[in-house]
C-alpha positions as CSV (number, residue, x, y, z in Angstrom):
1,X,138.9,72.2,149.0
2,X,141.1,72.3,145.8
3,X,143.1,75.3,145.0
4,X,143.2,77.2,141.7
5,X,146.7,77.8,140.6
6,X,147.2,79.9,137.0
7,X,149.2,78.1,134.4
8,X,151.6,79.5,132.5
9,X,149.4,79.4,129.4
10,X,146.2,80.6,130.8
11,X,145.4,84.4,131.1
12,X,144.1,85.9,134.6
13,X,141.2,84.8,135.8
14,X,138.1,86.6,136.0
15,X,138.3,87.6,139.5
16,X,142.1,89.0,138.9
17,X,140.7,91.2,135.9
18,X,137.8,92.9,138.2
19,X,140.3,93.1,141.1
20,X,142.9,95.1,139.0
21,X,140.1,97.5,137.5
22,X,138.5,98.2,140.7
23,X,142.2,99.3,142.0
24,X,142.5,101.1,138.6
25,X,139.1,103.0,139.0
26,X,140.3,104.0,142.3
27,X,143.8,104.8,142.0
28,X,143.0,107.3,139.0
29,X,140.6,108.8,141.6
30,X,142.5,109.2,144.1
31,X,145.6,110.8,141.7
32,X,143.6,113.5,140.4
33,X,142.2,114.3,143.8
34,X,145.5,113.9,145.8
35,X,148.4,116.5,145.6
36,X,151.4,114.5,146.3
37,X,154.5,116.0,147.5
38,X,157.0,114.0,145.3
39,X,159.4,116.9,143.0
40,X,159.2,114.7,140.1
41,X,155.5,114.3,140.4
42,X,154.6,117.9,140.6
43,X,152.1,119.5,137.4
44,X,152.5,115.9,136.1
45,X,149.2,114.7,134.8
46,X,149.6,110.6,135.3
47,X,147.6,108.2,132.9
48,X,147.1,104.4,134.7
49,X,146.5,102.2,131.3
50,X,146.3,98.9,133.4
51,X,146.5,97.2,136.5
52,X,147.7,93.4,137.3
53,X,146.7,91.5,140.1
54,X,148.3,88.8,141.7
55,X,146.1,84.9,142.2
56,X,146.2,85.9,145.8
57,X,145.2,89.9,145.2
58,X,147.8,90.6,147.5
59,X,150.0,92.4,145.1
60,X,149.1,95.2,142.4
61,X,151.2,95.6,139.3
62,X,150.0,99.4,138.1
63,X,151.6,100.3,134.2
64,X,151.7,104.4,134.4
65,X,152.6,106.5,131.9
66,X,152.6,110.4,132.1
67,X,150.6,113.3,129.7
68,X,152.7,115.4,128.2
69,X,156.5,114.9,127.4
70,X,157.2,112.9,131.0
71,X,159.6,110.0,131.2
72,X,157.6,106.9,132.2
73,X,160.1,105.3,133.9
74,X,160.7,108.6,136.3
75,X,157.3,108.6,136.8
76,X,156.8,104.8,137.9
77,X,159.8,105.2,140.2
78,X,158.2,108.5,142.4
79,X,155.1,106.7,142.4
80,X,156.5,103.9,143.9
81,X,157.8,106.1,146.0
82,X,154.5,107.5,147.2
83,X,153.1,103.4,147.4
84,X,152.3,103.9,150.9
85,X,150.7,106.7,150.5
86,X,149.0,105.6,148.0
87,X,148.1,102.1,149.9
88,X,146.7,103.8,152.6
89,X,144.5,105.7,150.8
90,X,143.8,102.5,148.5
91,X,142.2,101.0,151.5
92,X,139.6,103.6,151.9
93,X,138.1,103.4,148.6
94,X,138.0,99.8,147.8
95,X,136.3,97.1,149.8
96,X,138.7,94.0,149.6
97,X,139.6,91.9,152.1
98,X,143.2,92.9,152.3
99,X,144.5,96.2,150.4
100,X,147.0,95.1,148.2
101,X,150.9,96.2,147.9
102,X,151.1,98.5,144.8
103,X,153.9,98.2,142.5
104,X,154.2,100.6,139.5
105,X,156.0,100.4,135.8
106,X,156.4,102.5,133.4
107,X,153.8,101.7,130.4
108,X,155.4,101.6,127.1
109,X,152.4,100.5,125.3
110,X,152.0,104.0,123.9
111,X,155.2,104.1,122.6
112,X,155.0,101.0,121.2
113,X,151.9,101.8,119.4
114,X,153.2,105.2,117.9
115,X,156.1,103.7,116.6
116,X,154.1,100.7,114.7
117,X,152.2,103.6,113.3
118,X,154.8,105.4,112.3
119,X,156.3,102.0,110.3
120,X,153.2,101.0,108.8
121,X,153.1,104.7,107.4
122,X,156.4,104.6,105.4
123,X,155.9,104.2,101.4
124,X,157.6,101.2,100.9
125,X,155.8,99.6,103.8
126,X,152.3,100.8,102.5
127,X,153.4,99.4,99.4
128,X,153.7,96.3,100.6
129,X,150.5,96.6,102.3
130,X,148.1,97.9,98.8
131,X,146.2,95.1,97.4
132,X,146.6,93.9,94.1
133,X,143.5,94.3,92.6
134,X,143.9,98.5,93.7
């Protein structure tokens, strides 16, 4: 039997991409249900925008980000933190053969997108941006 290996140029494979949203489904679950003890996750309200699995679903990459005025990267280190935890619980709502190791970052996609907003929403960008026929 041959093994699938990703390239570098290919995107996850279908398996990977329903792998990482079952964990999603289930980690946001199991964060609004849970009441961890961390200090720096206390009356945080914690947004999971995506989840990365490994070819082998052995490893989790979950990108965080907080509600509210939260630093993302505080948030993604208390979390991991908390992975055990968190794994252990993991286990009982998935059904996978093995319950992956959870890794968390912070998710700066957010950012990123408020700040293009915020350029494309200058005048002399917008400007740039009318037609010529307007």
């Amino acid at each position: 039997m041959t093994r699938h290996h990703q390239s570098p140029t290919k995107g996850p494979s279908q398996r990977q991409l329903r792998a990482g949203e079952l964990v999603r489904h289930a980690l946001v679950e199991i964060l609004s249900r849970e009441d961890l003890r961390d200090p720096d996750l206390a009356g945080v309200s914690v947004t999971i925008g995506e989840v990365r699995a490994s070819p082998d679903l052995k490893h989790m990459t979950a990108f965080v980000a907080a509600l509210g005025d939260h630093d993302p990267t505080k948030i993604a280190r208390a979390l991991t933190r908390c992975s055990g935890f968190l794994r252990g619980r993991l286990g009982k709502h998935i059904d996978m053969r093995h319950t992956p190791q959870l890794h968390f970052e912070p998710d700066i996609s957010y950012d990123e997108a408020v700040h293009i907003d915020e350029v494309l929403r200058r005048p002399e960008v917008a400007r740039d941006l009318r037609r010529d026929d307007e």
